[in-house]
C-alpha positions as CSV (number, residue, x, y, z in Angstrom):
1,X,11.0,-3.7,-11.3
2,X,7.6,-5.1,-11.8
3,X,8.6,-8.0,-14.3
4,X,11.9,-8.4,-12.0
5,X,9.2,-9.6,-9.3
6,X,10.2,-6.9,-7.1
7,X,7.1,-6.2,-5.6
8,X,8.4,-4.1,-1.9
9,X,10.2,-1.8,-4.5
10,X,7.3,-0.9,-6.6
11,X,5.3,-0.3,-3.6
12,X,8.1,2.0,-2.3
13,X,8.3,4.0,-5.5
14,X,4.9,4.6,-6.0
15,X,4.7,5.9,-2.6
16,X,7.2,7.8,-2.9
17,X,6.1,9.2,-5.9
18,X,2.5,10.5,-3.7
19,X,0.8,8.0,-5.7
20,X,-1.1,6.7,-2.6
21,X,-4.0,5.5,-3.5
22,X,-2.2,3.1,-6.5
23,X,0.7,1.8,-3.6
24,X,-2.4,0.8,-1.6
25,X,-4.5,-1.1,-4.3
26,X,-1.2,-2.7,-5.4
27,X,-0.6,-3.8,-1.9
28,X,-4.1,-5.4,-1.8
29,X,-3.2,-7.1,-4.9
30,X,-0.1,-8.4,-3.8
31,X,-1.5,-10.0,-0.8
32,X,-4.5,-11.5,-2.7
33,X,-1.9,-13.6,-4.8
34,X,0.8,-13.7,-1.4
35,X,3.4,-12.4,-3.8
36,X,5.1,-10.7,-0.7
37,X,7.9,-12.1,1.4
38,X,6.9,-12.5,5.0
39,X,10.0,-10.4,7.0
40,X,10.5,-7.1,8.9
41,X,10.5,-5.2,5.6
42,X,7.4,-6.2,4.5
43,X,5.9,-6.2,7.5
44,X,6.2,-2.6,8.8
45,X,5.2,-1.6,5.2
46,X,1.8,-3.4,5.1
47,X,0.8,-2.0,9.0
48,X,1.5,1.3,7.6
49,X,-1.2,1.1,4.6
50,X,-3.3,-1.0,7.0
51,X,-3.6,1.9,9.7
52,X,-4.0,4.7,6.7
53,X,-6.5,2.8,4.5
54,X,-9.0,3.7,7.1
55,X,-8.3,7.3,6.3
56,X,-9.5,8.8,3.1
57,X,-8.8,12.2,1.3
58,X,-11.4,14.3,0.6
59,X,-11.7,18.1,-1.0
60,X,-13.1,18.7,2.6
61,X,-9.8,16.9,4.1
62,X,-8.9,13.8,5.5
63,X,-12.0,11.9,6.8
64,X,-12.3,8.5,8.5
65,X,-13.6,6.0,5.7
66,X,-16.2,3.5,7.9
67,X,-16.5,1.3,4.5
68,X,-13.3,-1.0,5.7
Protein backbone atom coordinates (compact mmCIF):
# COMPACT_ATOMS: atom_id res chain seq x y z
CA UNK A 1 0.00 0.00 0.00
CA UNK A 2 2.82 2.24 0.72
CA UNK A 3 4.52 2.23 -2.78
CA UNK A 4 0.72 2.23 -4.21
CA UNK A 5 0.79 5.86 -2.58
CA UNK A 6 -2.02 4.93 -0.44
CA UNK A 7 -1.20 6.80 2.48
CA UNK A 8 -5.19 6.94 4.47
CA UNK A 9 -4.82 2.98 4.17
CA UNK A 10 -1.54 2.68 5.82
CA UNK A 11 -2.55 4.86 8.44
CA UNK A 12 -5.76 2.82 8.93
CA UNK A 13 -3.89 -0.43 9.17
CA UNK A 14 -1.43 0.50 11.43
CA UNK A 15 -4.00 1.69 13.72
CA UNK A 16 -5.76 -0.87 13.48
CA UNK A 17 -3.08 -3.13 14.14
CA UNK A 18 -2.61 -0.95 18.01
CA UNK A 19 0.49 0.39 16.44
CA UNK A 20 -0.39 3.90 17.69
CA UNK A 21 2.38 5.59 18.22
CA UNK A 22 3.85 4.55 14.42
CA UNK A 23 0.08 5.70 12.67
CA UNK A 24 0.83 9.01 14.52
CA UNK A 25 4.47 9.68 13.41
CA UNK A 26 3.43 8.53 9.98
CA UNK A 27 0.67 10.96 9.96
CA UNK A 28 3.17 13.83 10.90
CA UNK A 29 5.20 12.69 8.08
CA UNK A 30 2.52 12.70 5.66
CA UNK A 31 1.61 16.17 6.37
CA UNK A 32 5.18 17.47 6.36
CA UNK A 33 5.41 16.48 2.63
CA UNK A 34 1.20 17.16 2.16
CA UNK A 35 1.00 13.68 0.73
CA UNK A 36 -2.71 13.51 2.01
CA UNK A 37 -5.80 14.33 0.06
CA UNK A 38 -7.74 17.21 1.55
CA UNK A 39 -11.61 15.56 2.03
CA UNK A 40 -13.94 14.20 4.73
CA UNK A 41 -11.86 11.01 5.00
CA UNK A 42 -8.78 12.48 5.77
CA UNK A 43 -10.00 14.99 7.65
CA UNK A 44 -11.86 13.19 10.55
CA UNK A 45 -8.70 10.96 10.60
CA UNK A 46 -6.11 13.68 11.27
CA UNK A 47 -8.62 15.52 14.22
CA UNK A 48 -8.56 12.16 15.74
CA UNK A 49 -4.63 11.85 16.13
CA UNK A 50 -4.62 15.63 16.71
CA UNK A 51 -6.92 15.42 19.95
CA UNK A 52 -4.93 12.01 21.14
CA UNK A 53 -1.35 13.12 20.52
CA UNK A 54 -1.85 15.27 23.52
CA UNK A 55 -2.34 12.08 25.43
CA UNK A 56 0.49 9.79 26.18
CA UNK A 57 0.85 6.18 27.63
CA UNK A 58 2.65 5.63 30.38
CA UNK A 59 3.33 2.32 32.85
CA UNK A 60 1.50 4.67 35.35
CA UNK A 61 -1.44 5.19 32.63
CA UNK A 62 -2.51 7.62 30.25
CA UNK A 63 -1.07 11.13 31.14
CA UNK A 64 -1.53 14.52 29.48
CA UNK A 65 1.85 15.08 27.45
CA UNK A 66 2.35 19.32 27.87
CA UNK A 67 5.46 18.88 25.30
CA UNK A 68 2.86 19.59 22.16
Amino acid sequence: MLSLGQFVKVIEMLYSMRHFDQAALFVEACQEFKLLPTNDETSILLSYFHCTEQWKISPKGLILNLDH
